[in-house]
N, C-alpha and C positions, 0 to 999 in steps of 0.2 A: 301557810308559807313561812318557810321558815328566817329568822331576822338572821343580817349577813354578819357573820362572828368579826370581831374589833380585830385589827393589825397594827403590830408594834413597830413603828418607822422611829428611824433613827435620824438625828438632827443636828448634827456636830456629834456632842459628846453626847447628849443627853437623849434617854427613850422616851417617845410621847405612844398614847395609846388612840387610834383613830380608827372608824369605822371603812371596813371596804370600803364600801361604797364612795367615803369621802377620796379616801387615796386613788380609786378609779377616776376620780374625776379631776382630780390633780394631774394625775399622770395624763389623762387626754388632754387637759389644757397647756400641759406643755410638750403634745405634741403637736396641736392644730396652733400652736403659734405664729404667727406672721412672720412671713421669712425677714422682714427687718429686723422682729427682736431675735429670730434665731441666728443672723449673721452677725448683730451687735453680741451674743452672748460669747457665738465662734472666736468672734476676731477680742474679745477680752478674755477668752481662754489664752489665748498667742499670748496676746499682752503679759498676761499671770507667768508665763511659762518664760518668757525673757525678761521677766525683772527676777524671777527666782534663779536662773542661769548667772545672772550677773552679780547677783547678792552672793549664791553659795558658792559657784566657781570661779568666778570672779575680783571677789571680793568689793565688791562696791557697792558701797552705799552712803546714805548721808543725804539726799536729794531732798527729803524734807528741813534738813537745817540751815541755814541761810546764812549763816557763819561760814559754813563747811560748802557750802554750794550756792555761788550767786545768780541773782537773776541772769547777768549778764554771761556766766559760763554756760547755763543751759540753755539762753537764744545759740550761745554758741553750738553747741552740741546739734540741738535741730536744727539748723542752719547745715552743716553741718551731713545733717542724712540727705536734708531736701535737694543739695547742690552736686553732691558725690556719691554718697553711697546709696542713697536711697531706698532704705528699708523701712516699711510704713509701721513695721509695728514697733520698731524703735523709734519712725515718730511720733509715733501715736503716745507712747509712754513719755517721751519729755513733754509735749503736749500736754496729759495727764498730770505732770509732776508740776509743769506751770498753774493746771487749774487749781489742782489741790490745794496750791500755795495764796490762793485768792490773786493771783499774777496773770495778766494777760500778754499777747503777744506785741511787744512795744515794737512799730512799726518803723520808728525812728532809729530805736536799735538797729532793729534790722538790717535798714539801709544804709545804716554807717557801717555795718562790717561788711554789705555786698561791696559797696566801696572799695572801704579796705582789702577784701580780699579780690578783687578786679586789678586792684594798682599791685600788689603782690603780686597774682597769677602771670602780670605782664613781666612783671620787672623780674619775676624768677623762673622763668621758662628755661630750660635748658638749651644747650646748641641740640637743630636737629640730627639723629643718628647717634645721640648718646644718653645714658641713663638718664630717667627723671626721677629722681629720689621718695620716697612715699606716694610714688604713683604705679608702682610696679614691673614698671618696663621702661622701653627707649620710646624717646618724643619722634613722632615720626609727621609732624607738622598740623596746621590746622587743615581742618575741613567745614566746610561749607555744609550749615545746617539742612538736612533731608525733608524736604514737602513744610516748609518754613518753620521747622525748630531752629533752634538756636546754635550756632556755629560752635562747634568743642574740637578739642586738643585730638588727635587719634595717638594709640599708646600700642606698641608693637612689646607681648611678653618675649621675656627672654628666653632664648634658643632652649637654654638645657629645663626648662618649667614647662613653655608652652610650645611646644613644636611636636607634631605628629609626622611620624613617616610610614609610607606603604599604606595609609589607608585609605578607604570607601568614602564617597558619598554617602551612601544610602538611598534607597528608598526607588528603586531600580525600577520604571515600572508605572511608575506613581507623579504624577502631578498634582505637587504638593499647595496649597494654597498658601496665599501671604510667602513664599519663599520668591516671589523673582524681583524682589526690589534690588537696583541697582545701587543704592545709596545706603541704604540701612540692614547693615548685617547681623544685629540683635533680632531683629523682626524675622529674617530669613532662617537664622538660627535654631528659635525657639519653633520655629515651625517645622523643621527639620525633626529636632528632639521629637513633639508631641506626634511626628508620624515614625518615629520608629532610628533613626538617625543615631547609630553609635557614635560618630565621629562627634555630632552635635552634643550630643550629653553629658560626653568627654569635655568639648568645650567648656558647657556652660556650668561642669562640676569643678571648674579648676580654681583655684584662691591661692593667689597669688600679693606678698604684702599687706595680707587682711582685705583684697580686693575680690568682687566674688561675681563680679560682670563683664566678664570675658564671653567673646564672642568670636564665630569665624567671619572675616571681614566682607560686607560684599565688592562688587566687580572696582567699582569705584575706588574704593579705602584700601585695595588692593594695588588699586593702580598708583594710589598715592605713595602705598608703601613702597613699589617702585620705581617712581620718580627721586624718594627722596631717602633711602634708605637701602635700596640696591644690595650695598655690601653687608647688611644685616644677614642675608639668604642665599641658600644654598642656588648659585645662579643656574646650574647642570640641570635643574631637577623644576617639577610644575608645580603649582601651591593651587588647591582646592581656594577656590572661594565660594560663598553661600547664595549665592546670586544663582536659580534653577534656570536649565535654558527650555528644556520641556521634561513630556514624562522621564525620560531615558539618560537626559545630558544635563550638566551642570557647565559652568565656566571654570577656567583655570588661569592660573596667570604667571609666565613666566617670568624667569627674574633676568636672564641672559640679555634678552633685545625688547622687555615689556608686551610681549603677544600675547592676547588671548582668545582664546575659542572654546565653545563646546566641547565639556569632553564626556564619554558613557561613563553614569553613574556608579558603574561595574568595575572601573579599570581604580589602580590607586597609585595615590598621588600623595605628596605633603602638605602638611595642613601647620595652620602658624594660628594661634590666636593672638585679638587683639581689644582694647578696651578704650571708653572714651570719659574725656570730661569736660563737661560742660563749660562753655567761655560766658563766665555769671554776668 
């Protein structure tokens, strides 16, 4: 029998000389690895890929200097994704930059700037039906937290960014699951998209103000919009909302007298998107 011939793997810079057989069995051990270390390895791939975006494109950096970046800017920062924007792998990384720095997450911090930014959020609310500055859109009033989350702001994009005319539902045919909530049009949304739903992916590709969670509104957030915002929309015309009524119909909502019904997933209508933020 013949001895398996050595193979030159490469290790960074440097070449080491190792027998098949060892490199076979490396290579199977990281493939039969446990899906925890292979979603830990995933999800610090991401991580790798948005601190090199922010460093080279960006230009930012300094996070390990304490001079240059303090404790209390980067609770800010994570505070920050946790409350608005909510992207994990940019929390995940200030997170990361606190541990690096032998810094933990000061709880007292914390809760003085939920605080702070609670007595803010009140006191700088805009009037309803007009812009809200670094929020992307017009305030179109509070709403009442869905299956007991927490009550947030609704935020109507503006007309010439996020407004759709002449288009579909989607999904003609089909009884979508997770799409017929009443209250929550993110959920409705993304269920849309993942069945095929141009209008929805349109939606939920749109960034607007550096905001990137835009959503078509359901029946409810729809009706707010009409109670309280009326002259924002084209009143002539029906506005898609993401609330499914079965396989075939979705609901719509006019702007003229607030009616809404069923309409075929076939027929098209205007679609408005809209985004929310959480009342911390």
């Amino acid at each position: 029998m013949k001895a398996a011939k050595d193979v030159t793997v490469k290790i960074g810079k440097a070449s080491v000389s190792m027998a098949a057989n060892d490199v076979m069995e490396i290579m199977l051990a990281e493939i039969n690895k446990h899906p925890d270390d292979q979603a830990v390895n995933t999800f610090a791939a991401a991580m790798r890929e948005k601190m090199k975006f922010a460093r080279e494109v960006k230009g930012r950096t300094g996070w390990n200097d304490m001079e240059q970046c303090s404790k209390e800017h980067l609770h800010e920062l994570l505070l920050q994704q946790l409350t608005s924007k909510g992207d994990t792998v940019d929390l995940a990384n200030f997170a990361m930059m606190l541990h690096q720095r032998n810094e933990r997450i000061d709880s007292r911090l914390v809760n003085a700037m939920l605080y702070i930014g609670n007595a803010q959020q009140k006191t700088n609310l805009p009037c309803i039906g007009t812009m809200w500055p670094a929020q992307g859109g017009i305030y179109a009033g509070l709403m009442r937290g869905y299956n007991g989350e927490k009550d947030y702001h609704l935020i109507i994009a503006p007309d010439d960014l996020g407004s759709f005319k002449d288009v579909k539902w989607g999904c003609a045919g089909k009884k979508i699951k997770d799409a017929d909530s009443d209250g929550d049009g993110m959920i409705n949304t993304k269920a849309m998209a993942e069945n095929g739903s141009d209008l929805a992916k349109q939606i939920l590709a749109l960034e607007i103000d550096g905001h990137k969670d835009w959503y078509l509104p359901a029946r409810k957030e729809a009706r707010m919009c009409y109670v309280n915002c009326q002259d924002q929309f084209v009143q002539s015309d029906w506005y898609w909302t993401s609330t499914q009524n079965s396989s075939d119909y979705a609901y719509v909502q006019f702007f003229e007298d607030g009616f809404q019904y069923g309409d075929p997933k076939v027929n098209t209508s205007r679609a408005r998107a809209v985004r929310r933020l959480s009342v911390i």
